[in-house]
C-alpha positions as CSV (number, residue, x, y, z in Angstrom):
1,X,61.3,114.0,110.6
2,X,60.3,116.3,108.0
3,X,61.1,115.1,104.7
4,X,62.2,117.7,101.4
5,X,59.5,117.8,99.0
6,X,59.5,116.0,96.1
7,X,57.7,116.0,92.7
8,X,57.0,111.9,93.1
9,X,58.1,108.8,95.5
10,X,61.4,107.7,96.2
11,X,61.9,104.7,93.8
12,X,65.0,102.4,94.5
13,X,66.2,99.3,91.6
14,X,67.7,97.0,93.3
15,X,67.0,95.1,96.3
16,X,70.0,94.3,98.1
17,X,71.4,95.2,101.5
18,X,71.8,98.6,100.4
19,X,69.0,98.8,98.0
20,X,66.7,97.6,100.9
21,X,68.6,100.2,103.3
22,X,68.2,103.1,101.3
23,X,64.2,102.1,101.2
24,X,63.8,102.5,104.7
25,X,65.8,105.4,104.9
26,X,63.4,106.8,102.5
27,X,60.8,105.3,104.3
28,X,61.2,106.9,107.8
29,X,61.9,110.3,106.5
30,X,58.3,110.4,105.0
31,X,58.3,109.2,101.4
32,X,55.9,107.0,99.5
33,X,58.5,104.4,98.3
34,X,58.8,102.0,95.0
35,X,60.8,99.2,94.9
36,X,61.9,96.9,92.0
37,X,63.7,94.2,91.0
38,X,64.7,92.3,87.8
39,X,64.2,89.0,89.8
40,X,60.8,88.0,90.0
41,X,59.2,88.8,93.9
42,X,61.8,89.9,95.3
43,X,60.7,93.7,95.2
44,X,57.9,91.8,97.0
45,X,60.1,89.4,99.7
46,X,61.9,93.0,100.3
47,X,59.4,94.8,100.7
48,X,58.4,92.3,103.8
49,X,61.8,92.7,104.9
50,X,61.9,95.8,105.2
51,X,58.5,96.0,107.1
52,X,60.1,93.2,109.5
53,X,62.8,96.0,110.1
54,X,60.2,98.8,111.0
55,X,58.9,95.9,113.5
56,X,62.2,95.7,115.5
57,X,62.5,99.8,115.1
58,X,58.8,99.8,117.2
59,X,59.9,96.8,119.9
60,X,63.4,99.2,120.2
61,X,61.6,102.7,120.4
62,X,62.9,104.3,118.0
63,X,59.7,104.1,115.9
64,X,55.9,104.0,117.5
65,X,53.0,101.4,116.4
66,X,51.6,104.4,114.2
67,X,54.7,105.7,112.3
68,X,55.2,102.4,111.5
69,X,51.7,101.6,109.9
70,X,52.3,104.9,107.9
71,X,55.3,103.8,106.5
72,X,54.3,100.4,105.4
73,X,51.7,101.8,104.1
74,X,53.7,104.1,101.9
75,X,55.9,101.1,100.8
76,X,54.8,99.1,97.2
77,X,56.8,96.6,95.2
78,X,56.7,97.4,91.7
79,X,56.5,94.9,89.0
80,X,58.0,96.6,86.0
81,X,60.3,99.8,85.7
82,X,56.8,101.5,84.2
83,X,55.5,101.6,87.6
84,X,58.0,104.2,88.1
85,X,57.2,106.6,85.6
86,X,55.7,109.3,88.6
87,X,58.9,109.4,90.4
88,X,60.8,112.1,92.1
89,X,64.3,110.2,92.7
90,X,65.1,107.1,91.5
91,X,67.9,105.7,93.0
92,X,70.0,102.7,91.6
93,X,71.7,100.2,93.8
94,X,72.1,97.0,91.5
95,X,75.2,95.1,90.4
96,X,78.5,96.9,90.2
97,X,79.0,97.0,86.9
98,X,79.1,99.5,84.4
99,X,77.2,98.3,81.3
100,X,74.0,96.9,83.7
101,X,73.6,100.3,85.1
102,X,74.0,102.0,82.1
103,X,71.1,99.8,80.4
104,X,69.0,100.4,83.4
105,X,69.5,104.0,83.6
106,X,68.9,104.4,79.9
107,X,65.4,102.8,80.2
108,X,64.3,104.6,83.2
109,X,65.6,108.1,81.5
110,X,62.7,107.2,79.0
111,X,60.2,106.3,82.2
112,X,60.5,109.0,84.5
113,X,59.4,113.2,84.6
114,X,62.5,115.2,83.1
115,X,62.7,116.5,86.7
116,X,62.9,112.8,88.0
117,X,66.8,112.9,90.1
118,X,68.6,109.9,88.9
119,X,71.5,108.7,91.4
120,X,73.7,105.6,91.8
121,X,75.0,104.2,94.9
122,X,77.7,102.9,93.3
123,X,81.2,102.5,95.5
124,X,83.7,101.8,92.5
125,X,82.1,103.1,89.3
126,X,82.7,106.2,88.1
127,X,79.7,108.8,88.3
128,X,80.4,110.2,85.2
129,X,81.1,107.3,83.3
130,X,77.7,105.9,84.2
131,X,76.2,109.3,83.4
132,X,77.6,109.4,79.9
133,X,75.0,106.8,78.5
134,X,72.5,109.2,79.5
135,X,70.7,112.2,77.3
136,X,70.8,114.3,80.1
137,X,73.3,113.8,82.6
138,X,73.2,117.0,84.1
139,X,70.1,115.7,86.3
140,X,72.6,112.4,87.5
141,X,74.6,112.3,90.4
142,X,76.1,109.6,93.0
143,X,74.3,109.0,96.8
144,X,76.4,106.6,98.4
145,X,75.7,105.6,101.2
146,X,77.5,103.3,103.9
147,X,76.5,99.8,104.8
148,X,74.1,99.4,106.8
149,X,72.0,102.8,105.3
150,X,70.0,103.0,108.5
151,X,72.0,103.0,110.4
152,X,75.6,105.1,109.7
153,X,75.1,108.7,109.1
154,X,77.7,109.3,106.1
155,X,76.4,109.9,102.3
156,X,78.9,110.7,99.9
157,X,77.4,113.4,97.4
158,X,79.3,112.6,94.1
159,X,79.1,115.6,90.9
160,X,79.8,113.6,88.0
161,X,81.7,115.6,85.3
162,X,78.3,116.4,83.4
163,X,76.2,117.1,86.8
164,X,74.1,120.3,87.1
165,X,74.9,122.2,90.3
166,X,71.5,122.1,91.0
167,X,71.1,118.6,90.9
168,X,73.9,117.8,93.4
169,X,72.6,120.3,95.7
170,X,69.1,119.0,95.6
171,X,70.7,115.1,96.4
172,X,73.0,117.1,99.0
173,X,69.6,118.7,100.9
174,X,67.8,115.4,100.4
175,X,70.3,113.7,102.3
176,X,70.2,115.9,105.0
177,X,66.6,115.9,105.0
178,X,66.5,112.4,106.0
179,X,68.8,112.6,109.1
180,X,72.4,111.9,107.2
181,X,75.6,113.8,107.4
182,X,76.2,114.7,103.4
183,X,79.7,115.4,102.1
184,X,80.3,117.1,98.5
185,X,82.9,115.4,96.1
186,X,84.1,115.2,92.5
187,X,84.0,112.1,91.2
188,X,87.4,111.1,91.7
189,X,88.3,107.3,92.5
190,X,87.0,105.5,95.4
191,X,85.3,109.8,96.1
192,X,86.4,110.3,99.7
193,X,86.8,107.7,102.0
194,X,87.6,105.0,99.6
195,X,90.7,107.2,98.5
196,X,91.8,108.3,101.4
197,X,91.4,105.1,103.8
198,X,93.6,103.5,101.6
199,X,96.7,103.7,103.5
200,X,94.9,102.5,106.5
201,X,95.0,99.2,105.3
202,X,98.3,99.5,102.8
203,X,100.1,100.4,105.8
204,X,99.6,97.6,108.0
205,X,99.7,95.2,105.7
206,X,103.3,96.4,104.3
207,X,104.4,96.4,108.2
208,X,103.1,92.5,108.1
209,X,105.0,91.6,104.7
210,X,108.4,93.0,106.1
211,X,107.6,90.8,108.7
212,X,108.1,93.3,111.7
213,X,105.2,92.2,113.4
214,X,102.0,90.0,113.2
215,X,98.5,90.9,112.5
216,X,97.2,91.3,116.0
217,X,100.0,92.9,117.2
218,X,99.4,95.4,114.6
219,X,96.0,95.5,115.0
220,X,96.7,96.1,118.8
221,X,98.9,99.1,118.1
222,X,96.8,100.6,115.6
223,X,93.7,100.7,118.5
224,X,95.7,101.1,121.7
225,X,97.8,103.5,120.6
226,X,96.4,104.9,117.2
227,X,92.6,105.0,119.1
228,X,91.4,103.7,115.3
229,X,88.2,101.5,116.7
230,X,89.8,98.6,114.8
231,X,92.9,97.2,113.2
232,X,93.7,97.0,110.0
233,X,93.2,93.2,109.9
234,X,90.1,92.5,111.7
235,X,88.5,95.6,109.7
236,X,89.4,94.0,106.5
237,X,88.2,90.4,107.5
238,X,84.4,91.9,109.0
239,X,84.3,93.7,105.6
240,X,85.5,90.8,103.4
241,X,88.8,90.8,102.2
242,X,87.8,90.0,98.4
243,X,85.2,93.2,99.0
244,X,88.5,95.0,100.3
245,X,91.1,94.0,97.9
246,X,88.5,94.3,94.8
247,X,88.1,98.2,96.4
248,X,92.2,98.6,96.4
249,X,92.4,97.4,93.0
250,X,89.5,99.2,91.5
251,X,91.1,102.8,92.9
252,X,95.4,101.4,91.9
253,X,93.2,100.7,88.2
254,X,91.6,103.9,87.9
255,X,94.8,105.9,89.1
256,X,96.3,104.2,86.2
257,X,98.7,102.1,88.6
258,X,99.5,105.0,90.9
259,X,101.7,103.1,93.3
260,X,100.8,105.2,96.2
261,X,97.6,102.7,96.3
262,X,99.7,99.6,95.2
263,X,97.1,96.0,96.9
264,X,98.9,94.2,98.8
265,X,100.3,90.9,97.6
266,X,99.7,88.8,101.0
267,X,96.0,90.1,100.8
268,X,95.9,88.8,97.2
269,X,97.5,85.5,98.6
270,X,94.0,85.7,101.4
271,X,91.6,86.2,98.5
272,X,92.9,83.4,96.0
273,X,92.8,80.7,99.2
274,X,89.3,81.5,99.9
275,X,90.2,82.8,103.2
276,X,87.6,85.8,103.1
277,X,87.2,86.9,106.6
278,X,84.4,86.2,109.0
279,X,81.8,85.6,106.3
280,X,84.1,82.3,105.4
281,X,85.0,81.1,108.7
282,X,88.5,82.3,107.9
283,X,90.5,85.6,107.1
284,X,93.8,86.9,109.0
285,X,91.8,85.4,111.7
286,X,90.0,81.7,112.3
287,X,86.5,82.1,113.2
288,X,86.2,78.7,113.5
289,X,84.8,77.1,116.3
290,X,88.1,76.1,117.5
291,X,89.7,79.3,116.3
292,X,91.5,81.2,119.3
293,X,92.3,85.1,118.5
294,X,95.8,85.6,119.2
295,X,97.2,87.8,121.3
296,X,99.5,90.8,120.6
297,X,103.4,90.4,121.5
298,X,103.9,92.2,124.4
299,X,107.2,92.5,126.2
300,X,107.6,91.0,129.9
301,X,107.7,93.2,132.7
302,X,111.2,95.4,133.4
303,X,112.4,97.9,135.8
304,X,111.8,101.4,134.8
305,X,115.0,103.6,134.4
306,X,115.8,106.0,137.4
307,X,116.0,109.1,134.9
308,X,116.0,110.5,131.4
309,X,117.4,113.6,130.1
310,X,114.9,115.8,127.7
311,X,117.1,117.0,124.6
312,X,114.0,119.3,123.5
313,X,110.4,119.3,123.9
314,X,109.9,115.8,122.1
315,X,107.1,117.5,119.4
316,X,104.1,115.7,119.1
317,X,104.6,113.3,122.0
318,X,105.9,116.4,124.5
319,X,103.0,115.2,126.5
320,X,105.3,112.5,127.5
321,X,107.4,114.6,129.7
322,X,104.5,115.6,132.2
323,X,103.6,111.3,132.5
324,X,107.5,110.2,133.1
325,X,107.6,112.8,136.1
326,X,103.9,111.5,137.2
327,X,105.5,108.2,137.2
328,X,108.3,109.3,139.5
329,X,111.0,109.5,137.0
330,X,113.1,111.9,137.2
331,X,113.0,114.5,134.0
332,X,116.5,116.1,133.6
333,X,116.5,118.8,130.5
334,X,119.0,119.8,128.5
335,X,118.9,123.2,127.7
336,X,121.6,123.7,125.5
337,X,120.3,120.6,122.8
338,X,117.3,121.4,120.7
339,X,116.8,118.1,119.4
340,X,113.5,115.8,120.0
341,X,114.5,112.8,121.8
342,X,115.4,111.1,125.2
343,X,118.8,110.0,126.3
344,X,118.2,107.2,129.1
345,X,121.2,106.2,131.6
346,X,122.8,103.8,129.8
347,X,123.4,106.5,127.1
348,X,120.6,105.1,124.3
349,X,118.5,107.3,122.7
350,X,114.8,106.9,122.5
351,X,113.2,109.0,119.4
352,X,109.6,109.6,118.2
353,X,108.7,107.8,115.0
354,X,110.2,110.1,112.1
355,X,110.5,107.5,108.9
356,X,114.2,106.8,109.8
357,X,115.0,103.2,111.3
358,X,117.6,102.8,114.1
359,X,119.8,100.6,112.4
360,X,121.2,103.9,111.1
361,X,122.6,105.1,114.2
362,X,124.5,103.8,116.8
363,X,122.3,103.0,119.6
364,X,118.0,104.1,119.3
365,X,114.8,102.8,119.9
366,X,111.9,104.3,118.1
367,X,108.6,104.9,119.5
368,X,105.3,105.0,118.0
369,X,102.6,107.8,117.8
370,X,99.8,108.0,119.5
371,X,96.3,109.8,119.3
372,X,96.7,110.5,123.3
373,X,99.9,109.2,125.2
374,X,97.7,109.7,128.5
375,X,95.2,107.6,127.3
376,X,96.9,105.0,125.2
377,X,97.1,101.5,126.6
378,X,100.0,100.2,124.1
379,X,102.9,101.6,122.8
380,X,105.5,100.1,120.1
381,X,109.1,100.4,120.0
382,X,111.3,99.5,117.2
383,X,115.2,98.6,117.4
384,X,118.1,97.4,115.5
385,X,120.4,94.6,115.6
386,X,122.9,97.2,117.0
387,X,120.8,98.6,119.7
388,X,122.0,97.3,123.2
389,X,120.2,95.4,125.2
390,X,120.3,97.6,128.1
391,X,118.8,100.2,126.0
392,X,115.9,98.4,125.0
393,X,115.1,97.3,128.2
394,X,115.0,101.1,129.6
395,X,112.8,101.9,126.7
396,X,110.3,99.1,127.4
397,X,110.6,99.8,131.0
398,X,110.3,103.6,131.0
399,X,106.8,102.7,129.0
400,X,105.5,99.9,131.4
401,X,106.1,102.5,133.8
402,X,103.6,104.6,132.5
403,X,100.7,102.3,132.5
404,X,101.8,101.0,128.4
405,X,101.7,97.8,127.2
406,X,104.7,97.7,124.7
407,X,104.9,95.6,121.7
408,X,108.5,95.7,119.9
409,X,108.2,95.4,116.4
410,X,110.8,94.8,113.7
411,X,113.1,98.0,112.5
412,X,110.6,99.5,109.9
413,X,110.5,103.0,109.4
414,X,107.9,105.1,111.0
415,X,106.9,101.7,112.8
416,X,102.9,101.3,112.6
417,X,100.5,104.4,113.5
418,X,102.8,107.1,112.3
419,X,103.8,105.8,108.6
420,X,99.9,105.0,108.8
421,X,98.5,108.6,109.7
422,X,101.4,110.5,107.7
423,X,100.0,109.0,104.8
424,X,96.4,109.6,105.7
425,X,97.0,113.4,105.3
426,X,99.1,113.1,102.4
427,X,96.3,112.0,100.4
428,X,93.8,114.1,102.1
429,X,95.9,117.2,101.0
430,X,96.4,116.0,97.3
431,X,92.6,115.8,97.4
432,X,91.5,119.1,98.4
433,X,94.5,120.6,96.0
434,X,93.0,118.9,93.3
435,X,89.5,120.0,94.2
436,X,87.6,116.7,95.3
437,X,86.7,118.2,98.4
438,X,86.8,120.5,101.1
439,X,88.9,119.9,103.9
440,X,85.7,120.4,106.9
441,X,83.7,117.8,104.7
442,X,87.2,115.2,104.2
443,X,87.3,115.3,108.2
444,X,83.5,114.6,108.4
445,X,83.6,111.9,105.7
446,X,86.9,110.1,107.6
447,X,85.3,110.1,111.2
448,X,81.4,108.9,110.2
449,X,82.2,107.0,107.3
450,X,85.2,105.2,108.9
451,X,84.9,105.8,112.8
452,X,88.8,107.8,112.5
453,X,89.2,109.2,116.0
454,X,90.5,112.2,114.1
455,X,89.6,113.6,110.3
456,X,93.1,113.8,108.6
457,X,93.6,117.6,108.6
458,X,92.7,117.3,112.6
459,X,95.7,115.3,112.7
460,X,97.7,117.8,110.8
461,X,96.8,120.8,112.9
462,X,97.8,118.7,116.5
463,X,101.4,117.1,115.1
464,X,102.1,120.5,113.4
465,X,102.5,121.5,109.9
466,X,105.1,120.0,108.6
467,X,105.1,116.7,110.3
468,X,103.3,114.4,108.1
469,X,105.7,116.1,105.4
470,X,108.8,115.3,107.2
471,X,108.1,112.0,107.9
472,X,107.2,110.9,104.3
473,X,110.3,112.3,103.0
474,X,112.6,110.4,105.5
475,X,110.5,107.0,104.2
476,X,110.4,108.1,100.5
477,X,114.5,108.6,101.2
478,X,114.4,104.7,102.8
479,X,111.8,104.0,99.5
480,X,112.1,105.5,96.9
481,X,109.5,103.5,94.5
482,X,107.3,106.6,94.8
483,X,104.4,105.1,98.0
484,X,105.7,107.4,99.6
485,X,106.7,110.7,98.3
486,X,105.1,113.1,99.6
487,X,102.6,115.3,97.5
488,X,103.4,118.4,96.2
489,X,100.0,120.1,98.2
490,X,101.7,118.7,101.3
491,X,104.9,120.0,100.5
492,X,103.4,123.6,99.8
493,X,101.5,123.2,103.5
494,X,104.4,122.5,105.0
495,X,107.1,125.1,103.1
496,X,104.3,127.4,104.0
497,X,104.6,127.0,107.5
498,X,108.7,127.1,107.7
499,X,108.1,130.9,105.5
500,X,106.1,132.0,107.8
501,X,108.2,131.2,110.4
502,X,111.1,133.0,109.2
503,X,112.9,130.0,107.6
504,X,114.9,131.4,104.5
């Protein structure tokens, strides 16, 4: 790999996971690398930690015997931030707090060439807040990257409100230079993925306090059927969910309270018991040695109705149609009714998720989205205290019949992956209207950062323009706190559309 020229090494303060990351990042792309510490040797205990890492890179191939010599060899500890003074970048991954890396940045503005590049990895600072302490922060700008460095492809490429175009685009080519996949943001709370993943976890921890359904089930539904690569639970408890909650309240602060990104009381409730996730033994989950995962509700096994009748083309889940007649069901259409639903023999309705809840008509069942009805293994169905039995029990069966496991959760509006994903584009719409970034590089950021199966605006364009928009205004009707009214860039997307389509 051919790495961009710089005027000096690569010098990284701080010698954590990602500190230590970013080094061999560095590293492998070709650059002489410093590495210091406050703490006595440990720029020196790192620096043999990262070499053990180039060692497991050669047993795995990915490295050979000589590229490994050469980078060790390019690899030196530094004793004091003077040993710096002939860098290139410096890059700052020390503890999150504003005032330490505003000291440190101060001293090394002193140290380094003029044309030194100063970046933070910092995850919850602002950029331009740590910038201001500096005499020039035109030359600062945020590189964050995702844990573990090496190995995930995403770097956030954050412009302070005082950083030169130059610079960002120097840390943006950098980035690429070394073999990641660099987005461009403003500095904007939690930048990209921190921002807009929020609902991910908001979502299905809201669904869990209303007590429609338990964590694995909702975990089950959000992979099965959303095709996320995890649930919203077990995400939270591999990450840590004092790391988690302490992201969530450092983006509700900085939005001055916006309640759109509201933490989550039972998470709070998680955090104060000590119950951190896997790193604890305990989370949403035991990891215990005794600890048994739970398993998802699922419903027993029922008989399949002989028939539906199609009133329209069901929207986003019209793939539907084309897997009921597969199945051997029959499809009868109605013409004449241009609604979006399924009427089943014993005259129930079964509806696509919408934000409405079936306790507001006489006799529904809801059904969840999906990321690929062919391909989903779950499927979750939500019903009232007035919805007959019967009709459930086509619903569940009419799934089964189509290869689902179904998982009936409590009457909450747009049950579990739809409320989830609406939101998802919401915010990703607010953020490109309010310039953080563009909508090619949100997508980019939401699928490597975060494994999404889809970026948010990939979503948009396959349920259709208006959807996301529809169904937060049927749950901001059901709410109306604010979580979830829908933005006003949302609403212009949407309004948009219906113009263009001739709607007066």
């Amino acid at each position: 790999m051919t790495a961009l020229d710089l005027a000096g090494p690569v010098a990284v303060v701080g010698t954590g996971t990602m500190g230590q990351g970013i080094a061999q990042v560095a590293l492998v792309a070709g650059h002489p690398v410093r590495l210091y510490d406050t703490a006595p040797g440990r720029a020196r205990a790192a620096a043999e930690e990262i070499g053990a890492r180039l060692d497991r890179l050669v047993e795995k191939d990915r490295l050979t015997g000589a590229e490994r010599d050469a980078a060790r060899a390019r690899l030196r500890p530094a004793e004091s931030l003077s040993e710096l003074a002939d860098s290139g970048l410096v890059v700052e991954a020390v503890l999150e707090r504003l005032d330490v890396k505003q000291r440190l940045l101060r001293e090394l503005e002193d140290i380094v060439p003029d044309d030194c590049l100063l970046a933070t990895n910092t995850s919850s600072l602002s950029v331009t807040a740590i910038g201001g302490a500096l005499r020039n922060p035109g030359r600062f700008v945020g590189l964050h990257f995702f844990n573990p460095a090496p190995l995930l492809p995403l770097v956030e490429v954050v412009s302070g409100f005082a950083t030169d175009v130059t610079s960002a685009t120097r840390a943006y080519e950098l980035a690429r230079a070394w073999g990641k996949t660099p987005v461009a943001c403003a500095d904007t709370p939690g930048f990209i993925v921190n921002r807009i993943a929020r609902p991910f976890y908001a979502e299905a921890f809201a669904v869990y306090e209303a007590q429609a359904a338990d964590p694995a089930t909702i975990d089950a539904v959000l992979r099965e059927s959303g095709g996320f690569r995890m649930g919203a639970f077990e995400l939270t408890d591999l990450i840590g969910q004092d790391v988690n909650e302490s992201v969530t309240r450092s983006v509700w602060e900085a939005f001055f309270q916006d309640v759109r990104f509201t933490p989550s009381l039972a998470q709070r409730r998680l955090v104060e018991s000590g119950r951190h996730g896997r790193k604890t033994g305990h989370g949403w989950y035991d990891y215990g040695d005794r600890g048994e995962r739970p398993e998802p509700h699922t419903a027993e096994k029922v008989q399949p109705p002989a028939y539906v009748v199609a009133e329209g083309d069901l929207g986003p889940a019209s793939e539907l149609l084309a897997l009921i007649r597969e199945a051997g069901i029959q499809v009868r259409e109605d013409e004449e009714d241009h609604g979006t639903r399924l009427v089943l023999p014993g005259g129930g309705q079964l509806a696509l998720a919408d934000g409405q809840t079936a306790v507001e008509f006489r006799d529904v069942v809801y059904f969840d989205l999906a990321l690929d009805y062919r391909r989903a293994t779950r499927i979750a169905l939500s019903h009232s205290q007035d919805t007959q039995t019967q009709t459930l029990a086509e619903a569940t069966g009419l799934f089964q019949a189509l290869g689902k496991d179904v998982s009936v959760i409590g009457d909450v509006p747009g049950l579990i992956v739809a409320r989830t994903v609406a939101r998802i584009i919401d915010l990703a719409h607010d953020a490109v209207a309010k310039g953080v970034a563009t909508e090619e590089d949100i997508d980019t950021a939401m699928r490597q950062g975060v494994s999404y199966p889809l970026g948010p605006f990939e979503w948009s364009r396959r349920l259709g323009r208006s959807w996301a928009y529809d169904v937060l205004d049927d749950l901001h009707m059901r709410d109306p706190s604010g979580r979830y009214a829908p933005s006003l860039a949302l609403y212009r997307h949407a309004y948009a559309s219906e113009k263009r389509e001739g709607t007066p």
